[in-house]
N, C-alpha and C positions, 0 to 999 in steps of 0.2 A: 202810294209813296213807299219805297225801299227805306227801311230804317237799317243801317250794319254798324253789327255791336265792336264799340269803341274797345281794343285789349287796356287795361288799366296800367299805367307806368308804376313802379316801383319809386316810393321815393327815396331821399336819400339816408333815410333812418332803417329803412326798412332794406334796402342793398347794403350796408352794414350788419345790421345781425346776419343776413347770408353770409356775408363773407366771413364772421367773427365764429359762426357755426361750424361751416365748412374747415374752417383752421383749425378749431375744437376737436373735430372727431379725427383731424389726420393725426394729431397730434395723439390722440387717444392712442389710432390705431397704431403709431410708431412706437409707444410707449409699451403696446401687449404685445409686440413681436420682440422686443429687446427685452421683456422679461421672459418670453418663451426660450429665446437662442438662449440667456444667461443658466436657465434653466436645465436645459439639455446639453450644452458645454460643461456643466457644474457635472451632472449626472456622468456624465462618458467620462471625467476625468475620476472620479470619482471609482468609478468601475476597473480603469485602467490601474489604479493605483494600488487597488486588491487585486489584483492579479484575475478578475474574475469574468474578464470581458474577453469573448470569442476571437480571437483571431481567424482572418481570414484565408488562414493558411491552410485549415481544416484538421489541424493537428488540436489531440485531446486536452478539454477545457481543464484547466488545472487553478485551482483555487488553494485561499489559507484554510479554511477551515476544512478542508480533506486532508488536511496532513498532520497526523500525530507524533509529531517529532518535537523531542524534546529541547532547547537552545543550547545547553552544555547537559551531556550524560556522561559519568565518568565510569573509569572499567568499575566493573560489579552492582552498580548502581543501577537502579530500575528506575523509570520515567515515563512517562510523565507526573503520573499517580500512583507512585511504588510506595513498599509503607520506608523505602528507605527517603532517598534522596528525589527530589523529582518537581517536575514545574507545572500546577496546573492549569495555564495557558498554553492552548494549543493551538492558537491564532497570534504567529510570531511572523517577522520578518525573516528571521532564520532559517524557521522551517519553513517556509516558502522556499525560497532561497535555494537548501537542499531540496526539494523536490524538485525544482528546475535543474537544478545538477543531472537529476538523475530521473529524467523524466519518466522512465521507464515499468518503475516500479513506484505505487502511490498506498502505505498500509493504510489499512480500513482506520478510519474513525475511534479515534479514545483508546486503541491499541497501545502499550507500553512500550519502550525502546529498551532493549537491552544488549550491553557490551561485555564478551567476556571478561575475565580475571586477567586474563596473559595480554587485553587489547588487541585481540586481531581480527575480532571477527565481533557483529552485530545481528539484533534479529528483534522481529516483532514478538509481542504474542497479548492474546486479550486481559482485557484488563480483570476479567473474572477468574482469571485459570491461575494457580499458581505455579512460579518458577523457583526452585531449586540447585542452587551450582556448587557440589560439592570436588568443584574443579581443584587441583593441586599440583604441587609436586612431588614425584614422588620416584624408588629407583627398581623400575620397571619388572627390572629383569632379574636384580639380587647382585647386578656386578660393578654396583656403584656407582652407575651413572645416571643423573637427575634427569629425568625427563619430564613434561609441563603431560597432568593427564587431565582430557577433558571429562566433565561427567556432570550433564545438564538433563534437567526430569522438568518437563514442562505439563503440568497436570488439571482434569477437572474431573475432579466422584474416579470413576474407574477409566477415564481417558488419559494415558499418558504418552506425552510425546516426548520419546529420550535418542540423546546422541552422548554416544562413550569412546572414547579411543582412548588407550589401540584396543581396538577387539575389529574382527574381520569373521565375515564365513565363506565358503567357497564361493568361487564363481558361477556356479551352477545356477543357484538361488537368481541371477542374475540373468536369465538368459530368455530372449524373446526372440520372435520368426527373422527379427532383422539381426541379431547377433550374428560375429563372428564363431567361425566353429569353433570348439573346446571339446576336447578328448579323454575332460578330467572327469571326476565324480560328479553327478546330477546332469554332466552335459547335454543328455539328452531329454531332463525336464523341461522342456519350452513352456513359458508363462505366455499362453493364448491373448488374453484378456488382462489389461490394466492399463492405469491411470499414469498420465504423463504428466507432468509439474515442471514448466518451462521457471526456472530459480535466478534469481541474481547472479549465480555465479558457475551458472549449471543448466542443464536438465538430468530431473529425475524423472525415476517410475516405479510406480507399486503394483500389487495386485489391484485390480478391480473387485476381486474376493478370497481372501487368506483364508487360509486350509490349516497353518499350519496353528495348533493347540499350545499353550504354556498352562500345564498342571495350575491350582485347578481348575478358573474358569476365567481363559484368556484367551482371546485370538491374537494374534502377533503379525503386524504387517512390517515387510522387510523393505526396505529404503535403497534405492539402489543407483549409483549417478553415472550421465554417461563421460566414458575419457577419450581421447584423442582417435584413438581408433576405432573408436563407435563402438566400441565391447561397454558392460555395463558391469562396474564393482560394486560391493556393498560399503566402501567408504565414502562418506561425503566430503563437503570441505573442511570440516573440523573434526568427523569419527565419523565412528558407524551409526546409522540413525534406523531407527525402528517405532512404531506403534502399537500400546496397548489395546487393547478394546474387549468391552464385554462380548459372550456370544452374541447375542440380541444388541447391535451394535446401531446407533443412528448415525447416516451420512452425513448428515450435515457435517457433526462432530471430526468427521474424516476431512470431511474440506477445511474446516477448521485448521488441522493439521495440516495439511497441505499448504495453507494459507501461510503457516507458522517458517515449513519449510521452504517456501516463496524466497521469503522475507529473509535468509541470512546472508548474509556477504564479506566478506576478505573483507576487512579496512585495510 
């Protein structure tokens, strides 16, 4: 005799918790997706709101706290952390702000802002190095007539980085394989070798290695920008700019400068 095993019915107690279970767990799992989405909405708005989320344009990621700008720096006043006037928040909506202005140019980290005397012109420089601006007025020539003189010493031990006008030196000092000809004194010194410093408001160029001696123990590197006709002066945009340096001189220290002379610009 074939005995075939009976499947056993579900009763009606037991087809309710199935169904009371099954509606438990969708519920669960609708419950951990609305917390996941809220989550990652929250986050990307979040992101978006600091400035600090990639765009998909491929253009350079720009954040607040890469920018050391101060909210209001006034002429002669040093900021962020100057011992005069100065804001130590450096995660402003401001200085966001300005850096989106000016996408181009972003100063390093904890770097000071500073604005000359006369307001025309601004510039970085680190926060360890001392700045000096014995800027004035004064009458130049002896024929009475006032003119505004710059005269900024931006320094650290024996590194200083100075811009003075009026003071000018020849053209010469100035002359590399792509210069225009010049027929004057030194024309025919060509500076082989040196460093380019694409600037806010410029390109400049220095030696890659200065020759040139200041009694008693100073190298002297000469600053030189280019003008419309691709000739290079030793005037910048505010004076003539130069660098001290011991003999035994560290690079970094020169990029540092360099960095200083990035960083000025025309307001």
């Amino acid at each position: 005799m074939n005995i075939k095993p009976v499947k056993k019915q579900p009763n009606a107690s037991e087809k309710f918790e199935t169904i009371r279970f099954n509606k438990t767990h969708t519920q669960t799992a609708l419950i951990i997706k609305t917390v996941l989405i809220t989550v990652i909405v929250f986050y990307l708005g979040y992101r978006m709101s600091k400035g600090s989320l990639t765009l998909p344009t491929g253009k350079k990621e720009i954040t607040k706290k890469s920018v050391a700008v101060s909210p209001a720096v006034q002429p002669g006043v040093e900021s962020p952390s100057g011992s005069q006037e100065g804001d130590e928040n450096l995660d402003t909506d401001v200085a966001y702000q300005q850096a989106m202005a000016n996408p181009t140019y972003i100063p390093p980290y904890g770097w000071k802002k500073y604005i000359t005397k006369d307001q025309k012109y601004s510039l970085y420089y680190p926060s360890d190095w001392m700045l000096d601006d014995q800027s004035k007025d004064v009458d130049l020539y002896n024929d009475g007539k006032i003119q505004f003189r710059h005269d900024i010493s931006i320094s650290k031990g024996t590194y200083v980085f100075k811009s003075y006008n009026p003071l000018a030196w020849g053209p010469g000092i100035c002359m590399y394989p792509d210069s225009p000809p010049f027929d004057g004194p030194g024309g025919g010194d060509i500076t082989e070798n040196y460093v380019e410093v694409k600037g806010n408001d410029g390109t400049y160029r220095r030696p890659e290695q200065s020759t040139y001696q200041v009694p008693p123990s100073k190298l002297r590197w000469f600053i030189c920008k280019k003008e419309d006709n691709n000739a290079f002066t030793s005037v910048s945009v505010f004076g003539s700019t130069w660098y001290d340096t011991p003999p035994s001189y560290d690079k970094n220290m020169l990029i540092i400068m360099d960095q200083i002379l990035e960083s000025i610009k025309k307001l």
